[in-house]
C-alpha positions, 0 to 999 in steps of 0.5 A, a space after each residue: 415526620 422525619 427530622 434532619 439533624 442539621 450538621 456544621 457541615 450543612 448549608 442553606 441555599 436561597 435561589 433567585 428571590 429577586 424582584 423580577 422573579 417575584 409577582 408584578 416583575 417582568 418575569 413574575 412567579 406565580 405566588 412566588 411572594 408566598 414564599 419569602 416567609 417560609 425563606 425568611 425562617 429557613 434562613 433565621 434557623 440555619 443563622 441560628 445555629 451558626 450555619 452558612 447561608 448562601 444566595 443566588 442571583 441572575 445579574 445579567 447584561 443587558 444584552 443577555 443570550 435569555 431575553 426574547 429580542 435575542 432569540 432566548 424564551 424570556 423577556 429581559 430581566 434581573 437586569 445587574 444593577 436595576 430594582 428587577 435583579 435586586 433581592 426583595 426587601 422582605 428577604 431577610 438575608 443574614 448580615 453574612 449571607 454570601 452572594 453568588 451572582 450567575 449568568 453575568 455574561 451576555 453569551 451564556 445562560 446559567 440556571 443553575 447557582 453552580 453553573 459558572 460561578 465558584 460555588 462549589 469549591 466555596 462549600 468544599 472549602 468550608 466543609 460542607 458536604 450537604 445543602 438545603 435548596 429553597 427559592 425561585 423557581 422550583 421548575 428551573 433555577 432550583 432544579 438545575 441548581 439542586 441536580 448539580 449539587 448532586 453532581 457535584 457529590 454533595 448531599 441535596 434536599 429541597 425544602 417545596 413549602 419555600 419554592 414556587 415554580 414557573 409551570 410554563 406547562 401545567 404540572 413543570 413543578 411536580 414533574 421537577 420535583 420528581 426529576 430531583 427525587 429520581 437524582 437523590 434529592 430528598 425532601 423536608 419541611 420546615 417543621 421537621 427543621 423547626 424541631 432540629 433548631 429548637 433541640 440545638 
């Protein structure tokens, strides 16, 4: 076990736990329920500790480049203002939890939390200078959002017990973790915050 010294200069960001991405929404995660308990306490440990926590949305329009009826790969989803693009209620989202919504344009697609949105100049701003990555789904909105982190210059680490990935091809998640890894993304556990948080 390696533990991370959490900083003021850390921040958690939770991708995507929105209904449609979550199992029986039109574009369900496998197991992606699972992990909600494991957000849940990544999020109640940064909060503790006074550290910002931040949470992406897909808040498409209806008519969004991604969906299948305009030639995209995905069936309509996360639809802005439907129950589908809502945060499940058993996401317990800090009381100061900054929202990032992305892909709210019909004609361009975003997986990445960064890609369009103002996010980074937010870290930079209130001087952050690593993240901590966790939601849905580990082949796709988390691995775009974690590989821009680190174009971006922050320094990046996943938390794999609280992503879940889609697996379109067998292995999607394995390999993206590896595709993070070979970028400098590194990786922890919750055990090995869970340690920082109760020394703090």
């Amino acid at each position: 076990m390696n533990p991370i010294r959490l900083q003021d200069s850390d921040a958690l960001l939770v991708i995507d736990m929105q209904y449609d991405f979550l199992p029986g929404g039109s574009l369900g995660v496998p197991e992606g329920d699972q992990v909600l308990a494991p957000v849940n306490e990544a999020m109640a440990r940064f909060a503790a500790l006074g550290l910002p926590v931040y949470a992406s949305r897909d808040w498409h329009p209806e008519n969004h480049i991604s969906f299948a009826e305009r030639g995209g790969p995905w069936p309509p989803h996360c639809v802005a203002e439907t129950r589908g693009a809502a945060f499940s209620d058993e996401l317990a989202l800090p009381a100061d939890t900054v929202i990032i919504s992305k892909a709210d344009s019909a004609d361009a697609d975003a997986y990445s939390a960064f890609n369009g949105t103002a996010l980074a100049d937010h870290l930079r701003q209130h001087g952050v200078t690593r993240v901590f990555v966790c939601g849905l789904a580990t082949d796709y909105c988390v691995l775009n959002t974690a590989l821009d982190a680190r174009t971006e210059g922050f320094d990046t680490v996943i938390l794999p017990e609280a992503m879940r990935a889609v697996n379109v091809q067998p292995q999607d998640g394995e390999r993206a973790i590896a595709q993070m890894r070979e970028a400098g993304v590194s990786t922890a556990t919750l055990a090995e915050l869970g340690e920082i948080a109760a020394a703090a």
